[in-house]
N, C-alpha and C positions, 0 to 999 in steps of 0.2 A: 561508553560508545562501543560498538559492536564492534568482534576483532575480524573475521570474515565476511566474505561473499553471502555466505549462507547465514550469518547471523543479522547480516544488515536484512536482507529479508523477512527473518523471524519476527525479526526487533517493527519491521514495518506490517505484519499479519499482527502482530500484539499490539501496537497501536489501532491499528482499523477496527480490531477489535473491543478494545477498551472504548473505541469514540475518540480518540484524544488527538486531534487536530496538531496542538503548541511540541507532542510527543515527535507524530510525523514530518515536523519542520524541521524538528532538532536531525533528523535524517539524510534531510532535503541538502544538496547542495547548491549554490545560487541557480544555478544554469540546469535544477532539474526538470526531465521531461517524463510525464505523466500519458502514454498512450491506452484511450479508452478499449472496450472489444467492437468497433465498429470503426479504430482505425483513426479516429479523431486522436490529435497529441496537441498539447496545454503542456507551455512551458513557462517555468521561472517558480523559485520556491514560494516567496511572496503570493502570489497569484493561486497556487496548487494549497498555500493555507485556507486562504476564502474560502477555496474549491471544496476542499473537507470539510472547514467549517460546516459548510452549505450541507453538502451530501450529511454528514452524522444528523443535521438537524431536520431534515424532511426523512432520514429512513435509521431512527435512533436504534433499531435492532438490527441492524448488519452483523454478519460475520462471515469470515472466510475460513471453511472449515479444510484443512492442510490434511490428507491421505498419501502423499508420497513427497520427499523434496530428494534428489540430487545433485551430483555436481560433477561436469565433464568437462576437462580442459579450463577455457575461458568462459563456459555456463555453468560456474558456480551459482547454487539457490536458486535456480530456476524451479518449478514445483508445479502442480499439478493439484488443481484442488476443486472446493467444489461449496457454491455459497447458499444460506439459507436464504429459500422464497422470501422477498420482501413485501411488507402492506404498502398499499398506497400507489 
């Protein structure tokens, strides 16, 4: 299990990227909240597993490609990045 802020994040860019759905639950804590970039938020781990499930299998080449991460105060791992076009 990841010992930081900044690792819990890494530890979740390496799952998204692997695909591994059962990866990013082991993350998830019951009551986590998933906010899209359009503002929409989808909570509870259970639910956010489907949710991935779902996502890796209609767009199985995702990735989040990481160019800068820092950490200020209490925004630890917040990052800055930048993902590849997807098909479909």
């Amino acid at each position: 299990m990841p010992n930081s802020a900044s690792d819990v994040v890494l530890a979740f860019v390496g799952a998204i990227n692997a695909g591994n759905a059962n990866a990013l639950r082991a993350l998830m804590t019951e009551d986590h909240t998933f906010t899209d970039a359009r503002g929409n938020s989808f909570s509870g781990a259970e639910k956010m597993l489907s949710g991935w499930q779902h996502f890796f299998h209609v767009y199985p080449d995702y990735r989040i490609n990481i160019k800068h991460t820092f950490a200020d105060g209490n925004q630890r791992g917040a990052l800055r990045g930048r993902r590849r076009r997807m098909a479909g």
